[in-house]
C-alpha positions as CSV (number, residue, x, y, z in Angstrom):
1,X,0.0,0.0,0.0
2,X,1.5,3.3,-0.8
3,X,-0.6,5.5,0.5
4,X,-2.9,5.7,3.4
5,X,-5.3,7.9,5.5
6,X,-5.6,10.5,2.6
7,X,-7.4,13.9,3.5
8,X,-9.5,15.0,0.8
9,X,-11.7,17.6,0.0
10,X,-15.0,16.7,-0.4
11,X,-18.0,19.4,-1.7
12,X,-21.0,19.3,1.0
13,X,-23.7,20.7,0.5
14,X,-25.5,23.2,2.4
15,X,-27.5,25.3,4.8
16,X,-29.5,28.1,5.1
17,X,-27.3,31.1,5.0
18,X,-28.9,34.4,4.9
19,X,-25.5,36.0,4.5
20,X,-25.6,34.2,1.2
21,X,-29.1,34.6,0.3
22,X,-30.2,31.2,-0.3
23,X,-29.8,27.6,0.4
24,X,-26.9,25.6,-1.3
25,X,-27.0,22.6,-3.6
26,X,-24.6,19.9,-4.3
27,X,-22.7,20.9,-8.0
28,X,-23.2,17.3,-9.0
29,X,-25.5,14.9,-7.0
30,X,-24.1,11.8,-5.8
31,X,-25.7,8.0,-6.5
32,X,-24.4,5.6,-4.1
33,X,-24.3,1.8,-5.0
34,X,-24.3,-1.5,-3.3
35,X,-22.6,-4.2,-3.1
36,X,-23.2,-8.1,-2.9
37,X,-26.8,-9.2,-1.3
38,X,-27.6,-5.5,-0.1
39,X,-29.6,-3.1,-1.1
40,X,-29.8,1.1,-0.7
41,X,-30.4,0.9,3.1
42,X,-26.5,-0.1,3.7
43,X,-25.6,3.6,2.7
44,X,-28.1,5.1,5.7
45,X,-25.7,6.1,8.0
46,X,-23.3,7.6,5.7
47,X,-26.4,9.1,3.5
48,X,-28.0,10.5,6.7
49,X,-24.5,12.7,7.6
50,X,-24.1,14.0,4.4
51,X,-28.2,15.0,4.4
52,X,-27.2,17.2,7.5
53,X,-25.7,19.6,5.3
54,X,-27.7,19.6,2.2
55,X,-31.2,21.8,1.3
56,X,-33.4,18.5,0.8
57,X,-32.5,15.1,2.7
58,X,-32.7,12.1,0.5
59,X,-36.1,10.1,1.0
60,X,-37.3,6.7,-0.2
61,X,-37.9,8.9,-3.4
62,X,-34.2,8.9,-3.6
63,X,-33.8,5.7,-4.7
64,X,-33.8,4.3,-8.4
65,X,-34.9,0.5,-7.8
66,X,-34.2,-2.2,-10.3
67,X,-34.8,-6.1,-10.7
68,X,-31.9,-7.6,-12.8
69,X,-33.1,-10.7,-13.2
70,X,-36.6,-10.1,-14.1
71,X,-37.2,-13.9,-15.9
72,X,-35.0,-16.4,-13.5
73,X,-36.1,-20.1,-14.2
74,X,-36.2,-20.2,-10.4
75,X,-34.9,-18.8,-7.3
76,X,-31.5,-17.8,-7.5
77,X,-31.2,-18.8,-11.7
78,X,-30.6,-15.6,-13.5
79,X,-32.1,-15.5,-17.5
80,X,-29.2,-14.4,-19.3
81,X,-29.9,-12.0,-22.3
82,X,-31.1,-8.5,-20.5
83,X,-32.8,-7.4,-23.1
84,X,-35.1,-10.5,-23.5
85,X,-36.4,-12.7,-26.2
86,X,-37.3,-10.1,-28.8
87,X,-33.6,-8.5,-28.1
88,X,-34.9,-5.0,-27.8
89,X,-34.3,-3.0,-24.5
90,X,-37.4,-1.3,-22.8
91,X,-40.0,-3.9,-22.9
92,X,-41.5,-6.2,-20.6
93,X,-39.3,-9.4,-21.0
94,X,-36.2,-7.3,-20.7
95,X,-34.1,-9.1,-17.7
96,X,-33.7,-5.6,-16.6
97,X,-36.5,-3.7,-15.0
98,X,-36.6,-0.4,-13.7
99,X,-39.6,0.3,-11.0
100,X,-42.0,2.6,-12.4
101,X,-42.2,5.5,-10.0
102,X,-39.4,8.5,-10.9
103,X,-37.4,9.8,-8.5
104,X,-37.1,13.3,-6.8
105,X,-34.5,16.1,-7.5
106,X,-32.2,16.3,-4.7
107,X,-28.5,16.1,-4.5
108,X,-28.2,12.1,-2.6
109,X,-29.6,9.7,-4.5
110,X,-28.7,5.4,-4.3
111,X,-29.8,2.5,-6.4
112,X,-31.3,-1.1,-4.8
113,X,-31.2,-4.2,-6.7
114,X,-32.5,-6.3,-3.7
115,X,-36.3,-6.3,-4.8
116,X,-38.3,-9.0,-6.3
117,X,-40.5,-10.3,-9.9
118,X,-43.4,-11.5,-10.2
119,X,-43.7,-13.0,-13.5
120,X,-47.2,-14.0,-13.1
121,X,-48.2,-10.6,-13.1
122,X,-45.4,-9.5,-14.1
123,X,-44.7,-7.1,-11.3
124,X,-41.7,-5.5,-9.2
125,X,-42.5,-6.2,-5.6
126,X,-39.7,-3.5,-3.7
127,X,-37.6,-5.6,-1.2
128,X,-39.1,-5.7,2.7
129,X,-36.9,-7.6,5.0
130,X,-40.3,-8.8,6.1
131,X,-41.7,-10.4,3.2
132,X,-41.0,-13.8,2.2
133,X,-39.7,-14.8,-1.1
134,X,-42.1,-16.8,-2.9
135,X,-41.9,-19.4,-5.4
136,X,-42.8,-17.4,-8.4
137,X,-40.4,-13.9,-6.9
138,X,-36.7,-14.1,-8.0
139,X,-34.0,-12.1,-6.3
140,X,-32.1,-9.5,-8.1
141,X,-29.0,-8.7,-6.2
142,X,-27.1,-11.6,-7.1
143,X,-27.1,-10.8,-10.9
144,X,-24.1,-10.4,-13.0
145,X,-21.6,-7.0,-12.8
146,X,-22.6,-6.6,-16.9
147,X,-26.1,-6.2,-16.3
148,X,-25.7,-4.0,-13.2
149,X,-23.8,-1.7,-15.2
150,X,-26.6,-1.1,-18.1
151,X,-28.8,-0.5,-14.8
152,X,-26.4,2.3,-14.0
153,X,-26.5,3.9,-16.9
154,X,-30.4,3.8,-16.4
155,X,-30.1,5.4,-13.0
156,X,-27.3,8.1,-14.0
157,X,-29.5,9.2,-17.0
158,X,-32.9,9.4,-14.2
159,X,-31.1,11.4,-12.0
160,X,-29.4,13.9,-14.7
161,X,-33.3,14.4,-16.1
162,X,-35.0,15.2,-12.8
163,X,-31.8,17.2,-11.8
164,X,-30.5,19.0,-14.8
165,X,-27.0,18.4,-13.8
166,X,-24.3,17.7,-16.4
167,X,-22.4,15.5,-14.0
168,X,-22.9,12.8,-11.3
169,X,-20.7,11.3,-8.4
170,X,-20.5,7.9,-8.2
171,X,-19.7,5.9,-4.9
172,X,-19.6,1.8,-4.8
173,X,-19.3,-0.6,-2.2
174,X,-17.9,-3.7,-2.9
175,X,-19.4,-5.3,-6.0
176,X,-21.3,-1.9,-7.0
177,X,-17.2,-0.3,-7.3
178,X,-17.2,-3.1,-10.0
179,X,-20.9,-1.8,-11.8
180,X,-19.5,1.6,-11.7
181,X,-16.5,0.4,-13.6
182,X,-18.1,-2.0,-16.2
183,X,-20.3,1.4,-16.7
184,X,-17.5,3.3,-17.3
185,X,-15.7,1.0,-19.4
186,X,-17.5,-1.6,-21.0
187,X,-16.6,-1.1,-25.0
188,X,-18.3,-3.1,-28.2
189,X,-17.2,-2.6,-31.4
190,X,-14.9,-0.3,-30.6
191,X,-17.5,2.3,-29.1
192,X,-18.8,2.5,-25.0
193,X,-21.2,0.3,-24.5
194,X,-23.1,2.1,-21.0
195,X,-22.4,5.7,-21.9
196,X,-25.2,8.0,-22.1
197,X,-23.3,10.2,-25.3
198,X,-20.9,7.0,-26.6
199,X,-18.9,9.0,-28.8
200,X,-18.3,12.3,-26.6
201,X,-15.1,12.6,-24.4
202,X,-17.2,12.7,-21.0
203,X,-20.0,11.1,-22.4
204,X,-20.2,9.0,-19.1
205,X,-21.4,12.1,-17.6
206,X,-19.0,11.1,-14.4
207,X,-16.9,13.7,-12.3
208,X,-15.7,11.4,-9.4
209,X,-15.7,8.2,-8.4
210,X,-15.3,6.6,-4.8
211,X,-15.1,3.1,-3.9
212,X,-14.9,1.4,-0.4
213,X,-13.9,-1.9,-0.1
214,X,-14.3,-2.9,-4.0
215,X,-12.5,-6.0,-5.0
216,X,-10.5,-4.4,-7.6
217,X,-8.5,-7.5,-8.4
218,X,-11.2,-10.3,-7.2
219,X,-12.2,-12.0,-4.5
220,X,-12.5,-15.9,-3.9
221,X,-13.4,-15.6,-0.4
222,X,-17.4,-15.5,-1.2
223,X,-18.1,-19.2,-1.9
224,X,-16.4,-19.4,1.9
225,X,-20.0,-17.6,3.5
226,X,-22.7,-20.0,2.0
227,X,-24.5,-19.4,5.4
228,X,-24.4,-15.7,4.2
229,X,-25.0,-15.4,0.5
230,X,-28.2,-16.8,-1.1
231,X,-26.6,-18.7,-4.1
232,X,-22.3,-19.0,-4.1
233,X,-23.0,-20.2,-7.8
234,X,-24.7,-17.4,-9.0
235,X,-23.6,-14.6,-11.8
236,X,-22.2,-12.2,-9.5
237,X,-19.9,-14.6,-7.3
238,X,-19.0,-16.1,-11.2
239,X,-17.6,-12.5,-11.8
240,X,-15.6,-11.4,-8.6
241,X,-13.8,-14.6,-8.8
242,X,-9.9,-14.2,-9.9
243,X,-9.5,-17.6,-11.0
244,X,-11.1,-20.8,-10.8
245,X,-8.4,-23.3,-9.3
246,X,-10.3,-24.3,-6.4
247,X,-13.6,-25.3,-8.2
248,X,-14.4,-28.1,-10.9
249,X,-16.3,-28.4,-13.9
250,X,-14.5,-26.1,-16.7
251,X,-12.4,-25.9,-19.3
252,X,-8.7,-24.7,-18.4
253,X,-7.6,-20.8,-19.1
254,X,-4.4,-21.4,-21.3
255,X,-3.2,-17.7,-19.4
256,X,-3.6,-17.8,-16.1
257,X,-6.8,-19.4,-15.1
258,X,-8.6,-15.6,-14.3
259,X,-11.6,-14.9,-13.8
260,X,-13.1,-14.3,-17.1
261,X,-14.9,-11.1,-16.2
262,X,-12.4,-9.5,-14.4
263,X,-9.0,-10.6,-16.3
264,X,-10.9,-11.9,-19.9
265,X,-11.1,-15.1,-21.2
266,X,-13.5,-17.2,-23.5
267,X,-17.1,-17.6,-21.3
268,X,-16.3,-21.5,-21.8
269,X,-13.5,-21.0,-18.9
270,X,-16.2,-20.4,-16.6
271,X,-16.9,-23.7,-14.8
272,X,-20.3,-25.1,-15.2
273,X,-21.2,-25.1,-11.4
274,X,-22.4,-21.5,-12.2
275,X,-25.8,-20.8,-12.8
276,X,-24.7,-20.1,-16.4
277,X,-21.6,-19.2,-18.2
278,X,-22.7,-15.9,-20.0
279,X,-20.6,-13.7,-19.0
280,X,-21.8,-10.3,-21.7
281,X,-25.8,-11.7,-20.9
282,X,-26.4,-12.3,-24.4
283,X,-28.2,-15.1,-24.4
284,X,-25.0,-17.5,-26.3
285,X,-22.2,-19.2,-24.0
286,X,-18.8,-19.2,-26.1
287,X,-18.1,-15.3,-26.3
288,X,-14.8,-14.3,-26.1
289,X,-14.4,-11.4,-22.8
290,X,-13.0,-8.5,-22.3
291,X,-11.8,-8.3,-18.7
292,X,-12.3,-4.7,-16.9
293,X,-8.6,-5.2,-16.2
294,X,-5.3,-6.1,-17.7
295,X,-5.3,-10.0,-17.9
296,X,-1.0,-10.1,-17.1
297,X,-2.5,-9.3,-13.4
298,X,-0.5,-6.2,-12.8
299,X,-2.9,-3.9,-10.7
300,X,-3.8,-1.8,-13.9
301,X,-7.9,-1.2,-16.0
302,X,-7.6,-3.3,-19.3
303,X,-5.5,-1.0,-21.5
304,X,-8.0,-2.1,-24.6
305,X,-10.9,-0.3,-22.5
306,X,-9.4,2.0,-19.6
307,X,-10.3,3.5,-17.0
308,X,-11.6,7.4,-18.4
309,X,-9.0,9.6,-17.7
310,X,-11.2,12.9,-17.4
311,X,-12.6,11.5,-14.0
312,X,-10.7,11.7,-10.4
313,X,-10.8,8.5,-8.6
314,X,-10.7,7.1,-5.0
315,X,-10.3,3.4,-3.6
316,X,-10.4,3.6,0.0
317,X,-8.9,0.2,1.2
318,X,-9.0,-1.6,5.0
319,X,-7.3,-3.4,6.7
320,X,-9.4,-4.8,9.3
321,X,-7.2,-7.5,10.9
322,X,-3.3,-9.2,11.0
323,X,-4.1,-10.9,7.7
324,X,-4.3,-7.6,5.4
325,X,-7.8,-7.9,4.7
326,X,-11.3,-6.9,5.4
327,X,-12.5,-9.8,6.5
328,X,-13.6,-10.3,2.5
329,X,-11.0,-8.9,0.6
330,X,-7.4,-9.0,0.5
331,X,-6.1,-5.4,1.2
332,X,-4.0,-5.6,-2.7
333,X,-6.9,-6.3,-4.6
334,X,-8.8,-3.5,-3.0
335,X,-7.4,-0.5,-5.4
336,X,-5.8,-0.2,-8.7
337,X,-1.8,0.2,-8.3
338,X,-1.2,2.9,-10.7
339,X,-4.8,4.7,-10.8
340,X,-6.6,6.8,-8.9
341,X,-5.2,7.5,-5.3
342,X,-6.2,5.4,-2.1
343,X,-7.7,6.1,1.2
344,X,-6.6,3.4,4.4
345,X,-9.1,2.8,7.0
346,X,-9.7,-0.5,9.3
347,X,-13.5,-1.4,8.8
348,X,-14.9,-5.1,8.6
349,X,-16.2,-5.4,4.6
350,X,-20.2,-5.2,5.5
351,X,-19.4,-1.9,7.8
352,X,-17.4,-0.5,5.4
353,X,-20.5,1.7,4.0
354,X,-20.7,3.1,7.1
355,X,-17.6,4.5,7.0
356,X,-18.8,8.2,6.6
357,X,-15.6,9.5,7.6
358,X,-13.5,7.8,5.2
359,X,-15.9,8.2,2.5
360,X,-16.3,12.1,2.9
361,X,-12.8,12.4,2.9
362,X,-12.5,10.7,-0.3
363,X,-15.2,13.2,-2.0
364,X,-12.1,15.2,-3.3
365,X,-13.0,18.0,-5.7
366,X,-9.9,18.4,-8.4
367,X,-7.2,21.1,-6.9
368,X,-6.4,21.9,-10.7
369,X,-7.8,23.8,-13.7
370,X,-8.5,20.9,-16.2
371,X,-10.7,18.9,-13.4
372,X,-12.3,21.9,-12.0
373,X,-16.0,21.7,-10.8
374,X,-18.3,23.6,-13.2
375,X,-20.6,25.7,-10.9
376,X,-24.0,27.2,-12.1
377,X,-23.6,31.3,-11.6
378,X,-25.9,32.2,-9.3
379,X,-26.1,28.9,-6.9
380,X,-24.8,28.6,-3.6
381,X,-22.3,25.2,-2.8
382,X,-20.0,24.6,0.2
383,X,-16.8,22.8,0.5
384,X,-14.8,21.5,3.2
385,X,-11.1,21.9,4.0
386,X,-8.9,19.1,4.9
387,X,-5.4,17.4,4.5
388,X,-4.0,15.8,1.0
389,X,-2.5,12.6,0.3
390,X,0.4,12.6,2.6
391,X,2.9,11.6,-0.2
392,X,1.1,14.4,-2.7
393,X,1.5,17.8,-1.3
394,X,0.3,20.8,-3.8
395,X,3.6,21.9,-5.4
396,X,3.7,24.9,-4.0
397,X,3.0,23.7,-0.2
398,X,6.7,23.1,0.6
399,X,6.0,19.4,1.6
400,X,3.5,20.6,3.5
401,X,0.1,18.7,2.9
402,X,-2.4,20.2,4.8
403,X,-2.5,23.3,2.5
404,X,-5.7,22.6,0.2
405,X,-7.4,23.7,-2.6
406,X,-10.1,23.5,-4.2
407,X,-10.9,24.4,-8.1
408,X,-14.2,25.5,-10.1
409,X,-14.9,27.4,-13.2
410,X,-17.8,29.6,-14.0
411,X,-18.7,29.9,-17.8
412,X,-19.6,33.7,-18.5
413,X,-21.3,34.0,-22.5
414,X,-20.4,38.1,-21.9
415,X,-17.9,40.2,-20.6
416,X,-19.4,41.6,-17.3
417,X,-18.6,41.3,-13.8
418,X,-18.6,38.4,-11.7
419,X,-19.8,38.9,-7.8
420,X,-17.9,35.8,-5.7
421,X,-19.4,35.6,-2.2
422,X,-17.3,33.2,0.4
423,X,-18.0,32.6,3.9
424,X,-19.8,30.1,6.2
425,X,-21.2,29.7,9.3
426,X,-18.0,29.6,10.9
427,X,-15.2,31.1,9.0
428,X,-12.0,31.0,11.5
429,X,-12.7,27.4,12.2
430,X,-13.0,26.1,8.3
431,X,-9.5,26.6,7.4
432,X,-10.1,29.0,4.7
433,X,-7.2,31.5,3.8
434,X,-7.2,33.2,0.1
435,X,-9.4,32.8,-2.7
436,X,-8.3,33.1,-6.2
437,X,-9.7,34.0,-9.5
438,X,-8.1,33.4,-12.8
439,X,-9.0,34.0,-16.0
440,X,-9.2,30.9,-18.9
441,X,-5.5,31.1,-19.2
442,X,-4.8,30.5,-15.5
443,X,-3.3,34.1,-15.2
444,X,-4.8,35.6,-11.6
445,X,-7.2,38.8,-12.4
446,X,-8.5,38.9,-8.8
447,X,-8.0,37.8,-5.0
448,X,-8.7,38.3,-1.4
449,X,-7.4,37.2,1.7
450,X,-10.3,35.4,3.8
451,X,-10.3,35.5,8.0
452,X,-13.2,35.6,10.2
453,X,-16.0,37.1,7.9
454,X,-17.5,36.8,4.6
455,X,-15.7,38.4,1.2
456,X,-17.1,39.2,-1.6
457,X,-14.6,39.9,-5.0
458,X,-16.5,42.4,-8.1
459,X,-14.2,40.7,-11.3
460,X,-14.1,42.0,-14.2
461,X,-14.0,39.5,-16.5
462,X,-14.5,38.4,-20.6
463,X,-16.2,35.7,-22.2
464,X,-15.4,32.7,-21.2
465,X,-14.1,30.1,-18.7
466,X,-13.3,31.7,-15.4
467,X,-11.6,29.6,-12.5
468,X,-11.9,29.8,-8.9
469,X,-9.3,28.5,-6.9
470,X,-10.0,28.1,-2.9
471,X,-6.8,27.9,-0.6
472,X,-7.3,26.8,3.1
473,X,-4.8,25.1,5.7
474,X,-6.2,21.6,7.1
475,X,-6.9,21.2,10.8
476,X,-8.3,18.3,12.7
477,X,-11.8,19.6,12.9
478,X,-11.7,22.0,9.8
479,X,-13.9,19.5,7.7
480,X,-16.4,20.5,10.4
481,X,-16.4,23.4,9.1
482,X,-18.0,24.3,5.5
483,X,-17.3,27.0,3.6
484,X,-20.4,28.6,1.3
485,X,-19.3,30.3,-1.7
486,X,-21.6,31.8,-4.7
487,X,-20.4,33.3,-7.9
488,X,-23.4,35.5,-9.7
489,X,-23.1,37.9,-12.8
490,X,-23.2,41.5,-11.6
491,X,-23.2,43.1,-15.5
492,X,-25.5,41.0,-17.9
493,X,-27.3,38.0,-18.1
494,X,-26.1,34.8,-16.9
495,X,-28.5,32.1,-15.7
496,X,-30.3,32.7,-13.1
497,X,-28.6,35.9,-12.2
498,X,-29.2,39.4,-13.1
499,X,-27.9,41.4,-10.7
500,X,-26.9,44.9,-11.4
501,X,-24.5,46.9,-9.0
502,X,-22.1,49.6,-8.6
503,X,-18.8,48.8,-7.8
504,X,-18.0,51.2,-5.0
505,X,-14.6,52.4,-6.4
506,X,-12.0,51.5,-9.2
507,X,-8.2,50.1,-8.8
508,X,-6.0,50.3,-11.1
509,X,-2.6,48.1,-11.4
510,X,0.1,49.1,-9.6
511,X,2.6,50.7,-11.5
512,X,5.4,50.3,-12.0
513,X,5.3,46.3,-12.1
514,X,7.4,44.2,-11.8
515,X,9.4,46.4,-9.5
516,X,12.0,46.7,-6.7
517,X,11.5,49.5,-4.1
518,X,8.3,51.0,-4.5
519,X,4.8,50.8,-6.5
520,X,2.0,53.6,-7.0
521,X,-1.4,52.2,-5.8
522,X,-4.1,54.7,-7.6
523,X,-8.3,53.8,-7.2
524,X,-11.0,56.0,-7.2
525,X,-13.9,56.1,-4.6
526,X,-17.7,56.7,-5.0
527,X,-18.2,58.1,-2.0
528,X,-15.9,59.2,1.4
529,X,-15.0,55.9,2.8
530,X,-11.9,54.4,5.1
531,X,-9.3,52.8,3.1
532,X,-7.0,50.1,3.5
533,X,-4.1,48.8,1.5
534,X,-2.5,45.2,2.5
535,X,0.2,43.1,0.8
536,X,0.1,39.2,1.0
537,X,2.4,36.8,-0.1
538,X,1.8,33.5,-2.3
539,X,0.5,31.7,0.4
540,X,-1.4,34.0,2.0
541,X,0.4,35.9,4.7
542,X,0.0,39.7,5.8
543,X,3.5,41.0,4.6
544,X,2.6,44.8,4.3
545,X,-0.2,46.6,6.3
546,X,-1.3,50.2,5.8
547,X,-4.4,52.1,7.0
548,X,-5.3,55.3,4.9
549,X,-8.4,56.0,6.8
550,X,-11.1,58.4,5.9
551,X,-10.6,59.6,2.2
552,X,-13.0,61.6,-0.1
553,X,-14.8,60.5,-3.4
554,X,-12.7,60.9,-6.6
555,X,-9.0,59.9,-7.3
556,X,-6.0,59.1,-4.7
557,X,-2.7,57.2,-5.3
558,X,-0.4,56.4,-2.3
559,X,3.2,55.4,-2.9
560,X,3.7,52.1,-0.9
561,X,7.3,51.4,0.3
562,X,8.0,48.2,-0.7
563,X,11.9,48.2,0.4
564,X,11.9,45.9,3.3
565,X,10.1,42.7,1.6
566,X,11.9,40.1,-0.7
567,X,11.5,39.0,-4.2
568,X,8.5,36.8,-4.9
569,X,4.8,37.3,-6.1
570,X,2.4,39.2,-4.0
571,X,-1.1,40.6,-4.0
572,X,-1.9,44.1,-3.0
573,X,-5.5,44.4,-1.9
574,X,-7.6,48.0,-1.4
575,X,-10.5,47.2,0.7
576,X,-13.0,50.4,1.2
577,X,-16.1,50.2,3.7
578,X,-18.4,48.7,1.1
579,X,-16.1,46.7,-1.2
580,X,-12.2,45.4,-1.9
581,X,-10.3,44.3,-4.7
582,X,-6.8,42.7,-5.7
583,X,-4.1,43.2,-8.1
584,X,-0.9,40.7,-8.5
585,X,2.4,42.3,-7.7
586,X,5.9,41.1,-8.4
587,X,8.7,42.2,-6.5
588,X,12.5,41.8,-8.0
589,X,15.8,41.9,-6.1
């Protein structure tokens, strides 16, 4: 294991914050899926901490509920071809069925495959511990990883509709890691198979993923807990499998004997103590597989269909005992070796969902331009602060990994300014220290030093892509602490937001600059107001400090002695009584 207890970043979502003017919302919603002979309900405790903080708790219409094996012969048997007899999807002898009622818009949403067909109806009964399965029900959650991932797809397109988000969040346990991956990258013919726009770059429609406790690699350990799993011969257990050696009944792998869903291999492999050997559910045994991962066993996605590379992932691993496992899965098959970074805890495999902590901690918004959160002008979100990998410090941290940040971008269709409100309900305790605002070529136009109370940066800014970079130092406690930020457009029509303002004074850039002893600082005011001019270094700190006090409307330039402070970038910001604003400085020796 290289790497273990990584802080992250994860965005939260939201109170009421009158200082903000409205409640907050998730910039992607989140779906949550389960593993092995579980269903939604295994997510409660984790779903119930992150509801705290959002503007509508998840409810039961939060859940997207499936039956994936719609036609079993009989309890446990699963019909292979999922989209039925006729071999078109959407009808009522698909294997696959989706439960008729939609779901609500919200920002937590999770999928259950633990419910029941009737196919003397046919009917989806929804799963109740309490209710018995009878002889003509079939249970769903023991289906195969290939079907799970067209169910996915299903559910990610659902909750995009009802939403109107562009992205989703995906977190797994166990077996659903494995359905968020055959989603992802599951190809046929040379296109993806699961993705709602095949031939688009993101057309997965994915900005994160998170998995706890996902048997990466395989796991043979299953067909060890009879007592605990309905059928040890069904298509999931056929899929986690990373070889075969210890069962009868099939035809050798002239490789290495791998699991034919997992490493690839020709569905004959598969011994015939499994329900059946259809690996791709198409209704023929004999199919030659492509395995999610690279069949040489080296800890890597198949090459042939990767992993996306637009998408940040997380494996969060554990290590629950002496044997380097969690009590299901061996701690190396838990992650991918060279993809994605991982997250060490020490639950047992069927608390692992549970596992709030770990789990925020690995909703890690990207700290850099290209993976930046896009944010809706005129919504409100919140992020928390908190430490990075320890062995992946930001570049500019010194080694130091509990400096964060966090990135978004705003798209603006006009020149204009853009109004960026940051703050939260407790500002000293979340960590925060500077925010940043760049233009589409990274270059910093604006930026403010943040303390105890709420700032709020006028930009002007073009057409365009604009970034937003949040800088904070990680505490113990700081991820107990959100930060609420909301970027509007103050000039123009963007969105929802119309807002127009006056921007109580102008600044113009220091001159000269670069320079070595001195800089002019000229602005104008609107009306009489205390001034204040403060230089901060690159990471934040009060280098320079000067209090102009009460000056008149109209023009003023100050000459600000710059003599006693050493080469490097800083930012000079003029705060007035009613607004502020910050220009980059360079200082040369």
């Amino acid at each position: 294991m290289r790497t273990k207890l990584f802080g992250l970043i994860f965005l939260l979502f939201l109170l009421w914050l009158p200082a903000l003017g409205q409640t907050g919302s998730a910039p992607y919603p989140i779906i949550f899926v389960h593993g092995l002979d579980s269903y939604d309900s295994t997510w409660t405790q984790t779903m119930d901490t992150l509801a705290k903080y959002l503007a509508s708790p998840y409810s039961s219409n939060s859940v997207g509920h499936f039956v994936l094996n719609a036609w079993g012969e009989e309890y446990g048997y699963d019909v292979t071809n999922y989209k039925g007899n006729n071999n078109v999807l959407g009808d009522l002898d698909d294997d696959v069925q989706y439960y008729t009622s939609d779901i609500a818009n919200g920002s937590i949403f999770a999928v259950n495959f633990k419910n029941f067909w009737d196919w003397t109806l046919p009917a989806i009964y929804l799963y109740d511990a309490a209710t018995p399965l009878g002889d003509n029900q079939s249970l769903s959650n023991q289906s195969s990883i290939y079907k799970q991932g067209y169910a996915l797809k299903v559910m990610i397109q659902k909750v995009l509709s009802v939403t109107g988000a562009q992205k989703v969040i995906l977190v797994g346990h166990s077996m659903g890691g494995l359905a968020i991956r055959e989603y992802l990258q599951r190809q046929e013919g040379g296109q993806h198979k699961w993705w709602l726009y095949p031939t688009a770059a993101d057309g997965h429609r994915v900005a994160r993923v998170v998995t706890i406790g996902t048997p990466h690699l395989g796991s043979n350990y299953m067909n060890l807990k009879n007592g605990k799993i309905p059928s040890p011969y069904s298509e999931a257990i056929r899929d986690l499998r990373y070889d075969y050696d210890d069962l009868t009944g099939h035809a050798p792998n002239p490789s290495l004997d791998d699991g034919v869903y997992l490493f690839g291999g020709v569905e004959t492999y598969v011994p015939t103590s499994f329900h059946n050997q259809d690996v791709n559910c198409n209704g023929y045994i004999g199919d030659a597989i492509d395995g999610i991962n690279d069949g040489d066993y080296n800890g890597a996605s198949n090459p042939n269909m990767p992993l996306p590379g637009n998408i940040d992932y997380t494996w969060i691993t554990s290590s629950y005992n002496t044997n380097f496992d969690d009590g299901i899965v061996s701690l190396d098959r838990q992650y991918l070796w060279y993809e994605g970074d991982t997250l060490l805890t020490d639950k047992y495999h069927t608390l692992e969902p549970g596992d709030y902590y770990s789990i925020i901690r690995g909703l890690d918004e990207p700290y850099y331009g290209n993976g930046a959160y896009e944010l809706k002008l005129g919504r409100t979100i919140r992020g928390f602060i908190t430490s990075q990998p320890a062995n992946k410090p930001l570049s500019w941290a010194g080694g130091d990994n509990n400096y964060d940040c966090d990135a978004y971008k705003v798209i603006c269709s006009s020149p204009g300014v853009l109004k960026t409100i940051i703050g939260g309900t407790s500002i000293a305790n979340s960590g925060l220290f500077w925010v940043y605002i760049c233009n589409s070529s990274y270059v910093i136009i604006d930026s403010s030093a943040i303390s105890t109370s709420t700032v709020t940066l006028n930009t002007t800014v073009n057409t365009g892509a604009i970034y937003i970079f949040v800088y904070g130092y990680a505490y113990s406690t700081t991820w107990k602490y959100p930060y609420v930020m909301k970027p509007s457009f103050v000039t123009g029509v963007e969105g929802e937001s119309n807002i127009n303002e006056n921007i109580s004074f102008a600044f113009s850039d220091p001159y000269p600059n670069p320079t070595k002893n001195y800089t002019m600082v000229k602005y104008q005011l609107s009306k009489p107001s205390d001034v204040s001019i403060k230089v901060y270094n690159s990471i934040g700190q009060l280098v320079k400090a000067v209090d102009l006090k009460q000056q008149g409307a109209g023009w003023h330039q100050y000459d600000c002695n710059l003599s006693n402070i050493s080469a490097g970038v800083y930012f000079v910001r003029l705060k007035s009584a009613q607004d502020q604003a910050t220009k980059k400085l360079i200082i040369l020796r």
